[in-house]
PDB file of N, CA, C and O in Angstrom:
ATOM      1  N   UNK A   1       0.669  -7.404  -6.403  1.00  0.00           N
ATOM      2  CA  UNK A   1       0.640  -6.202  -7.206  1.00  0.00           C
ATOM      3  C   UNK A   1       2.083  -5.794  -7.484  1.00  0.00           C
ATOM      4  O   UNK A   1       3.001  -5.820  -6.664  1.00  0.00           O
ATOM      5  N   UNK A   2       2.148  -5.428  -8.711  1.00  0.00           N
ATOM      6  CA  UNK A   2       3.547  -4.886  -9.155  1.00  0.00           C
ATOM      7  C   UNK A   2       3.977  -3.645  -9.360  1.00  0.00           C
ATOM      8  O   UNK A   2       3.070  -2.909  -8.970  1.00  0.00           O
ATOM      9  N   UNK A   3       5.052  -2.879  -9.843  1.00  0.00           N
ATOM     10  CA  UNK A   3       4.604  -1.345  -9.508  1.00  0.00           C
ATOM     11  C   UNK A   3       4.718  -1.494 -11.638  1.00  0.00           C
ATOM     12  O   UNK A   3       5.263  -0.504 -12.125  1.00  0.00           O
ATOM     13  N   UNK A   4       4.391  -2.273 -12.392  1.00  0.00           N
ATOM     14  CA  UNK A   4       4.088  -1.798 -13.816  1.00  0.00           C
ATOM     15  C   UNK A   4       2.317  -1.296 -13.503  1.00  0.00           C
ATOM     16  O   UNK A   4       1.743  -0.208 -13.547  1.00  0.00           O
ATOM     17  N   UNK A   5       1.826  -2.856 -13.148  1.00  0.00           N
ATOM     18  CA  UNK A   5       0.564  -2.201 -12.606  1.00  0.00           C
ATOM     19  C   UNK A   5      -0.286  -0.697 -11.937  1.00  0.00           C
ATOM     20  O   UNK A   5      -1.275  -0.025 -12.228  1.00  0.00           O
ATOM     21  N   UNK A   6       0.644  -0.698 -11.035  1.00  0.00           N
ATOM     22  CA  UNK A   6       0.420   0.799 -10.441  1.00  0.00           C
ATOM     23  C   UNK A   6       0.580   1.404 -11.294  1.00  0.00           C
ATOM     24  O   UNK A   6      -0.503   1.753 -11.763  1.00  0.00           O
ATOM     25  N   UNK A   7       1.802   1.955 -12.090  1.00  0.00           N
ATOM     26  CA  UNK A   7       2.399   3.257 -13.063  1.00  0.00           C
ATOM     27  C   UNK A   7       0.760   3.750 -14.043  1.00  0.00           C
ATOM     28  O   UNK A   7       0.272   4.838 -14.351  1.00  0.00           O
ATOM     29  N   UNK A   8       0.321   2.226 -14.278  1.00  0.00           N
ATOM     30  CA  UNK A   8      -0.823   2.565 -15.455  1.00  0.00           C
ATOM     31  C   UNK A   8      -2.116   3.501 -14.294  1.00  0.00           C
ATOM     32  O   UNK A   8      -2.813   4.461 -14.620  1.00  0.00           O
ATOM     33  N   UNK A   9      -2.075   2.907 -13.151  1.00  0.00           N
ATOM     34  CA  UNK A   9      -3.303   3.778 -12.201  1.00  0.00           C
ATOM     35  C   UNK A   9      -3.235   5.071 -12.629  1.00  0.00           C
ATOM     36  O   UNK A   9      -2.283   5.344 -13.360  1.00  0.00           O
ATOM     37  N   UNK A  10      -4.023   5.949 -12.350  1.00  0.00           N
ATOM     38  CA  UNK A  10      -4.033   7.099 -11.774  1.00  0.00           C
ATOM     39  C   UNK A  10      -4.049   8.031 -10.314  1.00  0.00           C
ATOM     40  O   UNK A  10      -4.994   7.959  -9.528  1.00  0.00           O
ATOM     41  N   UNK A  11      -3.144   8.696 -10.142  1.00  0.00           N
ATOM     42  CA  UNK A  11      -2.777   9.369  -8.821  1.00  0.00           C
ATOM     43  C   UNK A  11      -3.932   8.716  -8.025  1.00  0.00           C
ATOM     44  O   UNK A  11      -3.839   7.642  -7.431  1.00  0.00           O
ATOM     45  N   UNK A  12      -5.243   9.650  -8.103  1.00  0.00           N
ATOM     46  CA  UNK A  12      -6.849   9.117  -7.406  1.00  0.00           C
ATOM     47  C   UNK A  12      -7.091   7.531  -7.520  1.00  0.00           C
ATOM     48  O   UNK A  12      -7.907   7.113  -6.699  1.00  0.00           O
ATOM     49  N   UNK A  13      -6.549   6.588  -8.364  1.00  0.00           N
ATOM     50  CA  UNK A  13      -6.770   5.631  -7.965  1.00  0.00           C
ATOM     51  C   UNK A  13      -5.436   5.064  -6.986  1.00  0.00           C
ATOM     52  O   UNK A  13      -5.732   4.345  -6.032  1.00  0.00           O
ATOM     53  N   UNK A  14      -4.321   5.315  -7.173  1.00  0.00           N
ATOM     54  CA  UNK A  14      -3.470   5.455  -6.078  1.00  0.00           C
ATOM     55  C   UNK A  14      -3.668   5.656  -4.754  1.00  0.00           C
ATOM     56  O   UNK A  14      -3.336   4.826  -3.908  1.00  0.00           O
ATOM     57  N   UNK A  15      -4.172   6.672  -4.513  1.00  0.00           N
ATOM     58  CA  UNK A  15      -4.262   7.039  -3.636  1.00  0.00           C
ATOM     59  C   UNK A  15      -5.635   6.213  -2.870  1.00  0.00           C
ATOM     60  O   UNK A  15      -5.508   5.742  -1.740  1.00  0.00           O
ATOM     61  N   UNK A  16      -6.679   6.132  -3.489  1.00  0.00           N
ATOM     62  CA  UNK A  16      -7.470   4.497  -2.802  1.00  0.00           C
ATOM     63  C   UNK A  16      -7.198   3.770  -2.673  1.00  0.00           C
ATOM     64  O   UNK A  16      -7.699   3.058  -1.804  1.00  0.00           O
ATOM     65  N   UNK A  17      -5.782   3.215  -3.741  1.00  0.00           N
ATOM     66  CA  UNK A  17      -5.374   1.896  -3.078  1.00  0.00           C
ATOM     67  C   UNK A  17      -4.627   1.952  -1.485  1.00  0.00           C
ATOM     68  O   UNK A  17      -4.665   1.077  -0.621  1.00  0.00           O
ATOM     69  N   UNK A  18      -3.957   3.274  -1.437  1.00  0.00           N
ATOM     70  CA  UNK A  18      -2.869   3.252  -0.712  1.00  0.00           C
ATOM     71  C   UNK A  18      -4.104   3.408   0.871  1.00  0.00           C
ATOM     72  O   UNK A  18      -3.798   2.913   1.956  1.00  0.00           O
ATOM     73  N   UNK A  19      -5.149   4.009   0.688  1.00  0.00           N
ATOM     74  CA  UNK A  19      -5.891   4.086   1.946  1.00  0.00           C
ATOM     75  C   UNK A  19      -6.812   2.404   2.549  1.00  0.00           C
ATOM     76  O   UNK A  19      -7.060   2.011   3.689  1.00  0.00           O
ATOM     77  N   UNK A  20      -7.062   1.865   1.365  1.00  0.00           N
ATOM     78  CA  UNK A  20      -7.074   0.709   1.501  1.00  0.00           C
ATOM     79  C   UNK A  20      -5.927  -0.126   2.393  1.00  0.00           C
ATOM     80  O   UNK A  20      -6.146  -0.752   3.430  1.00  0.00           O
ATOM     81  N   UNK A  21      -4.877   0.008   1.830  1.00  0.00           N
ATOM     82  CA  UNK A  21      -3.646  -0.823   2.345  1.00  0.00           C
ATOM     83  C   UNK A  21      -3.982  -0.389   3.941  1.00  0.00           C
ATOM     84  O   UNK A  21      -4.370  -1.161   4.818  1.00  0.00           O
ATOM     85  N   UNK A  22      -3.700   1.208   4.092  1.00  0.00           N
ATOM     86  CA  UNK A  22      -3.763   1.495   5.528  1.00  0.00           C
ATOM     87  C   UNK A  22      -4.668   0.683   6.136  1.00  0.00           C
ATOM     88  O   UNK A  22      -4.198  -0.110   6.951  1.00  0.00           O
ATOM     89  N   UNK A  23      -6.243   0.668   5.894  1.00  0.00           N
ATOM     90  CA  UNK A  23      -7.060  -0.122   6.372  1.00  0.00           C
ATOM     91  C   UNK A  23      -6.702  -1.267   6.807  1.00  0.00           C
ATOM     92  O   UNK A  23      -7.012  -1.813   7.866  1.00  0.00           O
ATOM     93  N   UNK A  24      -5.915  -1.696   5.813  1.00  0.00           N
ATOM     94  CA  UNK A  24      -5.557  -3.195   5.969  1.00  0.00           C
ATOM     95  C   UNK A  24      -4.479  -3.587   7.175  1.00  0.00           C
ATOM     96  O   UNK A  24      -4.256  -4.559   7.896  1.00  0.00           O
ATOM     97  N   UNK A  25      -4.127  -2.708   7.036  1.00  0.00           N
ATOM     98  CA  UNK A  25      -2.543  -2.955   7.875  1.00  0.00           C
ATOM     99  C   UNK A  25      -3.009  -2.987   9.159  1.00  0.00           C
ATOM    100  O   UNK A  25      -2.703  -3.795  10.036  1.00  0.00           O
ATOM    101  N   UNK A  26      -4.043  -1.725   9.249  1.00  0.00           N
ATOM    102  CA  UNK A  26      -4.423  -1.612  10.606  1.00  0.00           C
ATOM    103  C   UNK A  26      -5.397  -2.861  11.515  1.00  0.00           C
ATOM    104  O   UNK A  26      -5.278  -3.377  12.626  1.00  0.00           O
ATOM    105  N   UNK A  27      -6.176  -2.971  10.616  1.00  0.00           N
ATOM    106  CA  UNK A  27      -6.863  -4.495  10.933  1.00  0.00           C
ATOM    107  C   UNK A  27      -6.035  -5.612  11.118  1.00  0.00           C
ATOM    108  O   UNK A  27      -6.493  -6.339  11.999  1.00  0.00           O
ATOM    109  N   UNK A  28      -4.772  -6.118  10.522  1.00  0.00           N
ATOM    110  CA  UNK A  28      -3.216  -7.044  10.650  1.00  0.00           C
ATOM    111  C   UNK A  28      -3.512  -6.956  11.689  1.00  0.00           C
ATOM    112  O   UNK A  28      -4.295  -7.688  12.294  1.00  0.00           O
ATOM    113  N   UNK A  29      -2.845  -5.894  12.149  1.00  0.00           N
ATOM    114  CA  UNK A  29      -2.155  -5.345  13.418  1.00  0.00           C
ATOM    115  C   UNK A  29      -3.039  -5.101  14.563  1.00  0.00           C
ATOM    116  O   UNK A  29      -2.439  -5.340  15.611  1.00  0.00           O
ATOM    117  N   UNK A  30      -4.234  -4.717  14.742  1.00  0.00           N
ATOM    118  CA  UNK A  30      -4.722  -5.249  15.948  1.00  0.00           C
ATOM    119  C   UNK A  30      -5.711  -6.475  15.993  1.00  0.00           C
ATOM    120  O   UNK A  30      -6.449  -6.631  16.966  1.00  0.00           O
ATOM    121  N   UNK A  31      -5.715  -7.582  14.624  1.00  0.00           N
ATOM    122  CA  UNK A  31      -5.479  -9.366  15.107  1.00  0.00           C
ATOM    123  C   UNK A  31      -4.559  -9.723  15.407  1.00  0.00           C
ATOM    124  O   UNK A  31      -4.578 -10.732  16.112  1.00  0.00           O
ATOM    125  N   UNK A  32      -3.369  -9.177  15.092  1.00  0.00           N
ATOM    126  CA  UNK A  32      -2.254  -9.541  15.988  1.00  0.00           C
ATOM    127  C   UNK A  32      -2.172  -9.309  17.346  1.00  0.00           C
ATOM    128  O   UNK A  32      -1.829 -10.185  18.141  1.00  0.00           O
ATOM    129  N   UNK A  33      -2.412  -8.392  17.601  1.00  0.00           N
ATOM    130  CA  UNK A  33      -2.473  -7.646  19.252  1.00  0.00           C
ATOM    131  C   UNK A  33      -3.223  -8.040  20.118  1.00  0.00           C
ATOM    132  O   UNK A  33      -3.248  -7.670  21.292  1.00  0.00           O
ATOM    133  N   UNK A  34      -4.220  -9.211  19.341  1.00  0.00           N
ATOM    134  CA  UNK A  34      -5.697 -10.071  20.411  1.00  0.00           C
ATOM    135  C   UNK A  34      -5.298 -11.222  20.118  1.00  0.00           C
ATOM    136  O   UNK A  34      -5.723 -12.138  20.822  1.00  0.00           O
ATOM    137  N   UNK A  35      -4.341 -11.554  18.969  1.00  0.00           N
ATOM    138  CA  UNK A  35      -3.952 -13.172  19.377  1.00  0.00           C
ATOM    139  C   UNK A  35      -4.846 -13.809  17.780  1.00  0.00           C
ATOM    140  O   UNK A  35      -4.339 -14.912  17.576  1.00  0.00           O
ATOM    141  N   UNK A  36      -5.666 -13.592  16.923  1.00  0.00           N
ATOM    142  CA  UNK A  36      -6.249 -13.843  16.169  1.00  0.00           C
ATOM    143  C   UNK A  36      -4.978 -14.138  14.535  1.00  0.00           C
ATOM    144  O   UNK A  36      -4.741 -15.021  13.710  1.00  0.00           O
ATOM    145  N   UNK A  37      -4.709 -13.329  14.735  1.00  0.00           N
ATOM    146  CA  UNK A  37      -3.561 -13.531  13.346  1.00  0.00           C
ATOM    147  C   UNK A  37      -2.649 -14.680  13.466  1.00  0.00           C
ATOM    148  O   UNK A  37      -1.806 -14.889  14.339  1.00  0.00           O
ATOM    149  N   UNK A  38      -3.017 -15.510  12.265  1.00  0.00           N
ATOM    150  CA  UNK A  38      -2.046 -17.004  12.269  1.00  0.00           C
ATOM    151  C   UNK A  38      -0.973 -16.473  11.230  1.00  0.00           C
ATOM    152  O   UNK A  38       0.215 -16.686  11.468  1.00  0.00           O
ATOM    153  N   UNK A  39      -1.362 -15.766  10.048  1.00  0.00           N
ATOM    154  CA  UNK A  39      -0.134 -16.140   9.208  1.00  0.00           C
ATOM    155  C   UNK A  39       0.299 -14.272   9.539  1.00  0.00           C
ATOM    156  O   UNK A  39      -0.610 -13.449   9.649  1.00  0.00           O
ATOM    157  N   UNK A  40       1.444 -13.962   9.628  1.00  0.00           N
ATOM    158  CA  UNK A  40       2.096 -12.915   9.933  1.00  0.00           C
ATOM    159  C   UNK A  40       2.710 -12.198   8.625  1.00  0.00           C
ATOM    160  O   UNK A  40       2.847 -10.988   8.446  1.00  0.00           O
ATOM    161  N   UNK A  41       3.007 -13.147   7.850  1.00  0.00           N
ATOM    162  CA  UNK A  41       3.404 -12.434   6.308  1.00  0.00           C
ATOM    163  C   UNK A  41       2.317 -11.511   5.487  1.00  0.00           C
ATOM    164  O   UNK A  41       2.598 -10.697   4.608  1.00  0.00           O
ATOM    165  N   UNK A  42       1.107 -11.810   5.949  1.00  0.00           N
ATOM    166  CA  UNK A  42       0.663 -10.495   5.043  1.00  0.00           C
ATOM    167  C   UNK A  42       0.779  -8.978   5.393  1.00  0.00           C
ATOM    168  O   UNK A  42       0.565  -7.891   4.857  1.00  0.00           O
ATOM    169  N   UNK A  43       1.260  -9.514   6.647  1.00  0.00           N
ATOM    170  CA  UNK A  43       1.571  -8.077   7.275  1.00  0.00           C
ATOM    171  C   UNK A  43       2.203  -7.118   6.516  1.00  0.00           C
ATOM    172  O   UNK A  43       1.749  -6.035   6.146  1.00  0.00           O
ATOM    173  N   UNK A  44       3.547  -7.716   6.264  1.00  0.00           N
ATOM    174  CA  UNK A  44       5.260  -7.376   5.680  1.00  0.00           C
ATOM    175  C   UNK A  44       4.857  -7.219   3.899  1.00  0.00           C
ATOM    176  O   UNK A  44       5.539  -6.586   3.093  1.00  0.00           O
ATOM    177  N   UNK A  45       3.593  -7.967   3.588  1.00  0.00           N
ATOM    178  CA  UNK A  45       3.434  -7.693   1.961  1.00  0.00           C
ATOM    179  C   UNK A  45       2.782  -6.347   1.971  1.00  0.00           C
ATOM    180  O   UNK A  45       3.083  -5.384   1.266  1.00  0.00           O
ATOM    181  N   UNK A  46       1.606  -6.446   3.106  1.00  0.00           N
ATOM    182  CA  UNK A  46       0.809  -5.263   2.629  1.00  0.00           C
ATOM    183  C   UNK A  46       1.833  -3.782   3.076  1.00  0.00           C
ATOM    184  O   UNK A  46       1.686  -2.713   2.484  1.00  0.00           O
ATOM    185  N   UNK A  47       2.514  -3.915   3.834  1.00  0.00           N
ATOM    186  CA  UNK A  47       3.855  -2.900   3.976  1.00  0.00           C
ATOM    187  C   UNK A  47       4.376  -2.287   2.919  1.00  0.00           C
ATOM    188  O   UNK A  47       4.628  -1.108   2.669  1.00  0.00           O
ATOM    189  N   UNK A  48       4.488  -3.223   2.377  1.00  0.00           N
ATOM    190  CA  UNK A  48       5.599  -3.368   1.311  1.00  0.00           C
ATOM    191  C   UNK A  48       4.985  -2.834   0.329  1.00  0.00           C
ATOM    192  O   UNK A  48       5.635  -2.039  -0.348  1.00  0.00           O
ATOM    193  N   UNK A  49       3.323  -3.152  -0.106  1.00  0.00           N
ATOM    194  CA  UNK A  49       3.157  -2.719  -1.313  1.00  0.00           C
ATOM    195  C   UNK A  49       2.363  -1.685  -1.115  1.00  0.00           C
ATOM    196  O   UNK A  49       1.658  -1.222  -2.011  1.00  0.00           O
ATOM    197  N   UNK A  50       2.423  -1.010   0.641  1.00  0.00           N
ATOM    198  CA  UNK A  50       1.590   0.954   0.801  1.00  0.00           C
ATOM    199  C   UNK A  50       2.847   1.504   0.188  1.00  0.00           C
ATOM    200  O   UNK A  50       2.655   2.284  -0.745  1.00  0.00           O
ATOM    201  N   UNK A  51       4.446   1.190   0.612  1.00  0.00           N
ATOM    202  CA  UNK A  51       5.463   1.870   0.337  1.00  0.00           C
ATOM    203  C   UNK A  51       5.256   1.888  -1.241  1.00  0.00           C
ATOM    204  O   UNK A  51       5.301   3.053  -1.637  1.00  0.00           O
ATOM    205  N   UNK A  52       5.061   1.050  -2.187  1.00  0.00           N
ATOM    206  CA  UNK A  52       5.291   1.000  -3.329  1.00  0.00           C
ATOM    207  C   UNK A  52       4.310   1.963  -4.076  1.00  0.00           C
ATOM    208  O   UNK A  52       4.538   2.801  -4.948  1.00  0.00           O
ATOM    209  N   UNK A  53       3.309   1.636  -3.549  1.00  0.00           N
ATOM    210  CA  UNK A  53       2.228   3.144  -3.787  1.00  0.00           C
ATOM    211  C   UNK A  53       2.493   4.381  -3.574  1.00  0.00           C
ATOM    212  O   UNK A  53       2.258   5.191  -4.471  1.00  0.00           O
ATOM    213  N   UNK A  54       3.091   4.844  -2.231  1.00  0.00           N
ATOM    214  CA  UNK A  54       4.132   5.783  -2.207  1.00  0.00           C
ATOM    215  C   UNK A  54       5.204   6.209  -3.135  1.00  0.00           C
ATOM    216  O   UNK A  54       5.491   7.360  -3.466  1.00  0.00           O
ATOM    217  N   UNK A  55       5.688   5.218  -3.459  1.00  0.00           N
ATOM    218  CA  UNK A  55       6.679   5.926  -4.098  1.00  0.00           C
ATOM    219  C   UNK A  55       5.964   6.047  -5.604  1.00  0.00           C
ATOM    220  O   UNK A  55       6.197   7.034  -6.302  1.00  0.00           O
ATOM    221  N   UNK A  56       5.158   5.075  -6.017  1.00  0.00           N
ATOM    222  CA  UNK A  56       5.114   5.486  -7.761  1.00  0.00           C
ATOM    223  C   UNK A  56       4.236   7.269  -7.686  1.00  0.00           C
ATOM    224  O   UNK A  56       4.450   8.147  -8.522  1.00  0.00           O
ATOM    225  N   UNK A  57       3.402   7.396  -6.638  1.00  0.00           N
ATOM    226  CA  UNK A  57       2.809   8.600  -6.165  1.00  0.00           C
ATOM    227  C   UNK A  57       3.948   9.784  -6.357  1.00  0.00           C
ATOM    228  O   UNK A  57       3.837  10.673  -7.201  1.00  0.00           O
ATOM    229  N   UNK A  58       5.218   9.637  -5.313  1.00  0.00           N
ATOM    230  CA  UNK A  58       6.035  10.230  -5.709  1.00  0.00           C
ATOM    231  C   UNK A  58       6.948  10.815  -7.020  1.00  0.00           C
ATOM    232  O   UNK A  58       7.365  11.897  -7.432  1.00  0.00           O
ATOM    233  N   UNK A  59       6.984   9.365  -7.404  1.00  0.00           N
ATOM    234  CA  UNK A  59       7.781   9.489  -8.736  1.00  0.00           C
ATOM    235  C   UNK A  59       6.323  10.476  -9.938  1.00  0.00           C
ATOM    236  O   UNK A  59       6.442  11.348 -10.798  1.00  0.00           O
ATOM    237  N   UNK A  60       5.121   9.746  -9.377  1.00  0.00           N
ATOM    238  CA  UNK A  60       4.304  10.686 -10.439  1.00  0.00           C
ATOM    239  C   UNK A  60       3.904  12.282 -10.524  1.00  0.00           C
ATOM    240  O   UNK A  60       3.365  13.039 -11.332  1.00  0.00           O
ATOM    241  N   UNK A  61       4.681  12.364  -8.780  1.00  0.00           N
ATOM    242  CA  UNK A  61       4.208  14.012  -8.529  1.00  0.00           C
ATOM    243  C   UNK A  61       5.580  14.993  -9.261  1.00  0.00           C
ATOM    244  O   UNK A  61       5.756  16.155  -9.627  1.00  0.00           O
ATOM    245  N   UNK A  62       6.408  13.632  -9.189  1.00  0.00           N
ATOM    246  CA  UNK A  62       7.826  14.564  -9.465  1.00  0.00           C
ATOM    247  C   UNK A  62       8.028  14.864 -10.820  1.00  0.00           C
ATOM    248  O   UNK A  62       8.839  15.755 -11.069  1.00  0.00           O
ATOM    249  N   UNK A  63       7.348  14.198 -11.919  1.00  0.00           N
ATOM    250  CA  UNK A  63       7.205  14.028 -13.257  1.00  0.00           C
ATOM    251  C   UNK A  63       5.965  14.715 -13.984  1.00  0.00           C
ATOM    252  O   UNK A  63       5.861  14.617 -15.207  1.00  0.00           O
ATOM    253  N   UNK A  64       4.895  15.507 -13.123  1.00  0.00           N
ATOM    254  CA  UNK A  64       4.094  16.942 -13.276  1.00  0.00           C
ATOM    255  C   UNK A  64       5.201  17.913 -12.900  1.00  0.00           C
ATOM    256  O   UNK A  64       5.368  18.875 -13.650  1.00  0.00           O
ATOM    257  N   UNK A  65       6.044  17.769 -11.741  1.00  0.00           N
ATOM    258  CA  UNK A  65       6.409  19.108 -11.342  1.00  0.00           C
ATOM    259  C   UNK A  65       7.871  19.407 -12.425  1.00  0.00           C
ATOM    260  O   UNK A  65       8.584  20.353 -12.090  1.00  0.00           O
ATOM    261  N   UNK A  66       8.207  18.735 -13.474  1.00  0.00           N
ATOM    262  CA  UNK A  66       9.481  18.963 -14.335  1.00  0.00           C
ATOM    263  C   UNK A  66       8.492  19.732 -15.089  1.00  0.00           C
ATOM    264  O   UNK A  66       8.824  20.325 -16.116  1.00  0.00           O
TER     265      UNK A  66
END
């Protein structure tokens, strides 16, 4: 996912993706913690792309509030 992609979402769909990600991360992270997780990089993507949701969130709250 790219953040052109995101920009076109809407906040509410943003914001499902970004609770999704959480989901996700959290499930990573305790197959990691039982030994089940082989590949470790989706970890660091799905990271990467809650932050990116974050911020276009940001940038979209900051661009109502001008």
């Amino acid at each position: 996912m790219n953040a052109k992609e995101l920009r076109d979402k809407t906040p509410d769909q943003l914001r499902d993706q970004l609770t999704a990600l959480k989901k996700e991360a959290f499930n990573l992270r305790f197959q990691q913690a039982t030994g089940q997780l082989e590949g470790t990089a989706r970890m660091r993507g799905v990271r990467r792309d809650a932050a990116r949701v974050l911020t276009i969130l940001n940038q979209k709250a900051a661009d109502v509030a001008k």
